[in-house]
C-alpha distance (Angstrom), angle and dihedral (degrees) to the residues before:
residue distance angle dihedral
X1 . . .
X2 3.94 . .
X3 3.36 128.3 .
X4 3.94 122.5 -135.6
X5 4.20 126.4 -167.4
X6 4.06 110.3 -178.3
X7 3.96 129.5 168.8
X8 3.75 129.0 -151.4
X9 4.35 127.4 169.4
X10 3.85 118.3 -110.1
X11 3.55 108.6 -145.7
X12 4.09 106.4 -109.9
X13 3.91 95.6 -122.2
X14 3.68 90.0 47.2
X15 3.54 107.4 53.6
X16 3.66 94.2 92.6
X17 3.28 90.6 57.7
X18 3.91 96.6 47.3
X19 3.51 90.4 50.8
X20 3.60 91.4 51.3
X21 3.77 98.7 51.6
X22 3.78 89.7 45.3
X23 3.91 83.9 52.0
X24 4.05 87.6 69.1
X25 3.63 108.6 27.4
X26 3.82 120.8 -164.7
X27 3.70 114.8 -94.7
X28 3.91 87.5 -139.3
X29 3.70 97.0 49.7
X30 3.91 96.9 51.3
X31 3.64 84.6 46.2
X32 3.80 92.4 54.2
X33 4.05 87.2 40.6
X34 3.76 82.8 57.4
X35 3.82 95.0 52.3
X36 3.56 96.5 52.1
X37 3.81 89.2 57.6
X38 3.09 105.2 -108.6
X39 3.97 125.4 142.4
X40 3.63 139.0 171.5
X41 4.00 90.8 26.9
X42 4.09 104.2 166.8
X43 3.66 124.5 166.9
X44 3.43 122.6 -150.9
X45 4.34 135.0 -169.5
X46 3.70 128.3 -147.8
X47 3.81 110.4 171.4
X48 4.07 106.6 -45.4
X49 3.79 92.6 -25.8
X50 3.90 124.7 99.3
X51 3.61 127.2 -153.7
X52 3.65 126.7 -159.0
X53 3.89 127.0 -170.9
X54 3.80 125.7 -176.0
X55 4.08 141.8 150.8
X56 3.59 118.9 -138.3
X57 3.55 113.2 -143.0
X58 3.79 99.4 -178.0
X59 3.91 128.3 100.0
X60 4.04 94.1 -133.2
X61 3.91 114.4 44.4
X62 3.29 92.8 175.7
X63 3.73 107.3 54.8
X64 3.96 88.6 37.9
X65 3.81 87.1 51.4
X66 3.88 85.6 54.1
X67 3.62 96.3 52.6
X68 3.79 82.8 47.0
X69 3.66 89.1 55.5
X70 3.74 90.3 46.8
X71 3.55 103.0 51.6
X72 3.97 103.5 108.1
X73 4.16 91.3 -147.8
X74 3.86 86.8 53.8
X75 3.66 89.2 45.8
X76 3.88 89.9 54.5
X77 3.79 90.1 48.7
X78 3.47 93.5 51.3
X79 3.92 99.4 46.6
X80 3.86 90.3 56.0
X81 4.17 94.9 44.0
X82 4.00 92.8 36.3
X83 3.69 89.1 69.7
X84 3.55 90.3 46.3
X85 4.06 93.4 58.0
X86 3.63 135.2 79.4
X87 3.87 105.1 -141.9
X88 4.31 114.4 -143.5
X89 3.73 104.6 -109.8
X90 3.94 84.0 -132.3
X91 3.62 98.5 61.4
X92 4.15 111.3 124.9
X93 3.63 103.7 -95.1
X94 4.09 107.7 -87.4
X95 3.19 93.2 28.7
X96 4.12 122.0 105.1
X97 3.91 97.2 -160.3
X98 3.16 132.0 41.0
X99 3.70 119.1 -105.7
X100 3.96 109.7 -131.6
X101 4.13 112.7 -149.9
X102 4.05 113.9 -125.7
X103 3.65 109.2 -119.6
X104 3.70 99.2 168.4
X105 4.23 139.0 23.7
X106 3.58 135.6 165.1
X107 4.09 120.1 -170.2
């Protein structure tokens, strides 16, 4: 299993919004979330910054991050809270958030 911590900005006016969509998640997109193997995903807020936690559970994150990617409900999703987000300028190019390195863990 590996762990993964990423930030991203919420635009200020759309935070309500972001928060509400996230309130009702589509059945199709936790399902595709779910294929990709991932587990325990959580986003949290503080101010204007998002932070996202999940394990990956798979044995090719790249290929299950392409079917991810693929997945026309996802794609949807994404479109409407893309525009929503503020991506890090210092994100790896292709990437939308920023991946976060693990400096500490206790199990």
């Amino acid at each position: 299993m590996r762990r993964f911590g990423q930030v991203i900005g919420v635009r200020p006016e759309r935070i309500a919004e972001y928060e509400a969509l996230h309130a009702k998640p589509w059945p199709g997109v936790l399902a595709a979330i779910e294929r990709a193997n991932i587990r325990n995903y959580s986003i949290f807020r503080h101010g204007t910054t998002l932070f996202g936690y999940f394990e990956y559970v798979g044995d090719d994150y790249a290929a299950d991050m392409a079917a991810l990617a693929a997945d026309d409900e996802t794609r949807r999703w994404w479109s409407l809270t893309d525009a929503m987000q503020e991506p890090d300028p210092d994100r790896r190019a292709g990437t939308w958030w920023l991946d976060l390195p693990e400096i500490f863990h206790t199990g």
